[in-house]
C-alpha positions as a Markdown table, in Angstrom:
| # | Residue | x | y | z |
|---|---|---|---|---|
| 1 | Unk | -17.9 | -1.1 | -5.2 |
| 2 | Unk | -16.8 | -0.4 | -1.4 |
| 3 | Unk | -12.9 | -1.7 | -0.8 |
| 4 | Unk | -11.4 | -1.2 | 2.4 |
| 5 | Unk | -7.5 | -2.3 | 2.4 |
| 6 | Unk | -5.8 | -3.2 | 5.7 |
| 7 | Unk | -1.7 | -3.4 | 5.5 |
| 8 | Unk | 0.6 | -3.4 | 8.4 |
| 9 | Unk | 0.5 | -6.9 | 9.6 |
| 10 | Unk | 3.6 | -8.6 | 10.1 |
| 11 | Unk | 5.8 | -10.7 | 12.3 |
| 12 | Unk | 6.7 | -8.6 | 15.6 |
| 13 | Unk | 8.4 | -9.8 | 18.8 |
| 14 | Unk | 6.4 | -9.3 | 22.5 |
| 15 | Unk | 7.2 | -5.5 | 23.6 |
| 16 | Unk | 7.2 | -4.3 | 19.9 |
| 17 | Unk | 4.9 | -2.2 | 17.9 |
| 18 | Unk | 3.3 | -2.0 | 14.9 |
| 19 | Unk | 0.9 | 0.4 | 13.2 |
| 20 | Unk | -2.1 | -1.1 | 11.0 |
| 21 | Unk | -3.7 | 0.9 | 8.3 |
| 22 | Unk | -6.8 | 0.4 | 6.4 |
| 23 | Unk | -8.3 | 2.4 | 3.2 |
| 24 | Unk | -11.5 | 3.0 | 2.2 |
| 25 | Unk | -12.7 | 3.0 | -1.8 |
| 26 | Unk | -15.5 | 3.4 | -3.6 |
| 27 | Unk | -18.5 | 5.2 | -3.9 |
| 28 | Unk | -20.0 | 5.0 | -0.5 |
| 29 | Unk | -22.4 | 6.8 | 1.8 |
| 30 | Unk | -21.1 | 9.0 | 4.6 |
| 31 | Unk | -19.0 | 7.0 | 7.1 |
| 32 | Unk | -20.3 | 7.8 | 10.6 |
| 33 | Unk | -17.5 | 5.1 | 12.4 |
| 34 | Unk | -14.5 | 3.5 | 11.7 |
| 35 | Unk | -13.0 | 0.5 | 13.4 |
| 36 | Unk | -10.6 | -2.8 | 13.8 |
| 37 | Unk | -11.6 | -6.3 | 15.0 |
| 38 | Unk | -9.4 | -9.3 | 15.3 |
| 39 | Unk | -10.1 | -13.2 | 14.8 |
| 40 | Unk | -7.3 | -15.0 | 16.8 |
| 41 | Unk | -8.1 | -18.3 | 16.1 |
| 42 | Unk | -9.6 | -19.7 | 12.7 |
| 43 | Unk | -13.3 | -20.6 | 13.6 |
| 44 | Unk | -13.4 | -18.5 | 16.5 |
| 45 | Unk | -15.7 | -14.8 | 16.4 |
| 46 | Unk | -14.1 | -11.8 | 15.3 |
| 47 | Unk | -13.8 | -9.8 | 18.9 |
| 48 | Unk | -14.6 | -6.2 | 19.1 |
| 49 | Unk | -10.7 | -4.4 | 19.4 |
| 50 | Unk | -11.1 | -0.4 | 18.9 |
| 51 | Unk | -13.6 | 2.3 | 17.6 |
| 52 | Unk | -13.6 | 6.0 | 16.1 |
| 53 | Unk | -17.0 | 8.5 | 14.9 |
| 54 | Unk | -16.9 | 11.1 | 13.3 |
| 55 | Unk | -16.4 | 13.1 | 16.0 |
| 56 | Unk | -13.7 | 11.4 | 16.9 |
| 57 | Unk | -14.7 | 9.6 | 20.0 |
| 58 | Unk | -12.9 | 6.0 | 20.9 |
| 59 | Unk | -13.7 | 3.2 | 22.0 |
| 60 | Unk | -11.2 | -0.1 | 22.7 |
| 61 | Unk | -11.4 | -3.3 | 24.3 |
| 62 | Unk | -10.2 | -4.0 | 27.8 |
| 63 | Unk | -7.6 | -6.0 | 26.7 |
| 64 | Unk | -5.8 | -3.5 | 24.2 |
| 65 | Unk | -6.4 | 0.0 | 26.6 |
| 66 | Unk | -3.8 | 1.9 | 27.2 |
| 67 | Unk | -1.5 | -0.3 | 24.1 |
| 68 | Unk | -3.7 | 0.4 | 21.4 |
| 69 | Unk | -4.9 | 3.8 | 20.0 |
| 70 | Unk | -7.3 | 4.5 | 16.5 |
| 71 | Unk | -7.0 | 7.9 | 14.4 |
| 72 | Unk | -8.9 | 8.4 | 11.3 |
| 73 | Unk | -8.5 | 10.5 | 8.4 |
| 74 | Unk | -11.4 | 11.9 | 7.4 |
| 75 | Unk | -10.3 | 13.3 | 3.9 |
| 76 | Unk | -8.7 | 10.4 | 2.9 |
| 77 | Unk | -11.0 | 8.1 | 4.7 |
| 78 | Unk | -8.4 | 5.9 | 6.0 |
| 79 | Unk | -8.6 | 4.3 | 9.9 |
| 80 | Unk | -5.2 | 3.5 | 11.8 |
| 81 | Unk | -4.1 | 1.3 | 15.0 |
| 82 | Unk | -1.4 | 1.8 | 16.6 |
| 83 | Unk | -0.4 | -1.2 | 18.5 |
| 84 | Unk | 2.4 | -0.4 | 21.3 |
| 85 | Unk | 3.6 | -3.5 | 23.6 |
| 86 | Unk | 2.6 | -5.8 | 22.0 |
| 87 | Unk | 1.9 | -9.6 | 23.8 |
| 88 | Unk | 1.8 | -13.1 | 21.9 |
| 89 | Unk | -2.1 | -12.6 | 22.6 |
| 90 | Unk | -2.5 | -10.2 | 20.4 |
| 91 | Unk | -2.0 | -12.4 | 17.4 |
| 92 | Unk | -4.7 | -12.4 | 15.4 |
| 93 | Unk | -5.9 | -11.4 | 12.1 |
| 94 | Unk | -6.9 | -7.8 | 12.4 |
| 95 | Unk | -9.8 | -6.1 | 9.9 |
| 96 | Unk | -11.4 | -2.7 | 9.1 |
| 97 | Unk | -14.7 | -2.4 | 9.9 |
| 98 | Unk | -16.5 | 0.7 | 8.3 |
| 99 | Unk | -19.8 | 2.0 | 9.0 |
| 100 | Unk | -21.9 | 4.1 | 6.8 |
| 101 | Unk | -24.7 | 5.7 | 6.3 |
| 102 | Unk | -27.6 | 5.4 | 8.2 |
| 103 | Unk | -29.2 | 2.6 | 8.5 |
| 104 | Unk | -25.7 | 2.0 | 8.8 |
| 105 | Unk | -24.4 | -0.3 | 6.1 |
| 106 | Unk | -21.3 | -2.6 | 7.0 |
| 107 | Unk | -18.1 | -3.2 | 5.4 |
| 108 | Unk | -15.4 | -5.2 | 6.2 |
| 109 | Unk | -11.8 | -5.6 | 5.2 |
| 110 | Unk | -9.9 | -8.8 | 3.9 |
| 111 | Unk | -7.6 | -8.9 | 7.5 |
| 112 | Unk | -4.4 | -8.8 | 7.8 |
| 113 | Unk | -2.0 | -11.0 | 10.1 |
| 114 | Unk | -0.6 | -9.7 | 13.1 |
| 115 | Unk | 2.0 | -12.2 | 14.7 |
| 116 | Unk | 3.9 | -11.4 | 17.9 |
| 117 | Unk | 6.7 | -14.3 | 18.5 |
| 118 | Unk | 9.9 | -14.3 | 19.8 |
């Protein structure tokens, strides 16, 4: 059975960081990409937010660029965002999107809340 674990989330004021991680475990195929989405309103979709291969090529949203970075582990097969100046927009619950295999199969975390308030 696949787990991926997000922690990180918290309670931040606007201008702060905060660093999410997310682990992956379980017998599962080769991940090809690694990634974080974020719901920021219950009932609304979960929005694309940043992406990692293999190879290590990124990907984030327009909103988060030049905030927001992802690193992966690749041994440990654990995905990270780091999440600099941080605005009261970017609350949201964040999850761990994994992709594996080839077809590729889809896992996703449980989320974890990110809140930025002053």
């Amino acid at each position: 059975q696949v787990q991926l674990v997000e922690s990180g989330g918290g309670l931040v004021q606007p201008g702060g960081s905060l660093t999410l991680s997310c682990a992956v475990s379980g017998t599962i195929l080769p991940i090809s990409a690694m990634g974080w989405y974020r719901r920021q309103a219950p009932g609304k979709e979960r929005e694309f937010v940043a992406r990692i291969t293999n190879g290590g090529w990124t990907s984030q949203a327009d909103s988060v660029k030049g905030r927001f970075s992802i690193s992966r582990d690749n041994v440990k097969n654990m995905v990270y965002l780091q999440m600099n100046d941080l605005k009261p927009e970017d609350t949201a619950v964040y999850y761990c999107r994994v992709e594996s295999g080839r077809r590729p199969t889809i896992y996703w975390g449980q989320g974890t809340q990110v809140t930025v308030s002053s």
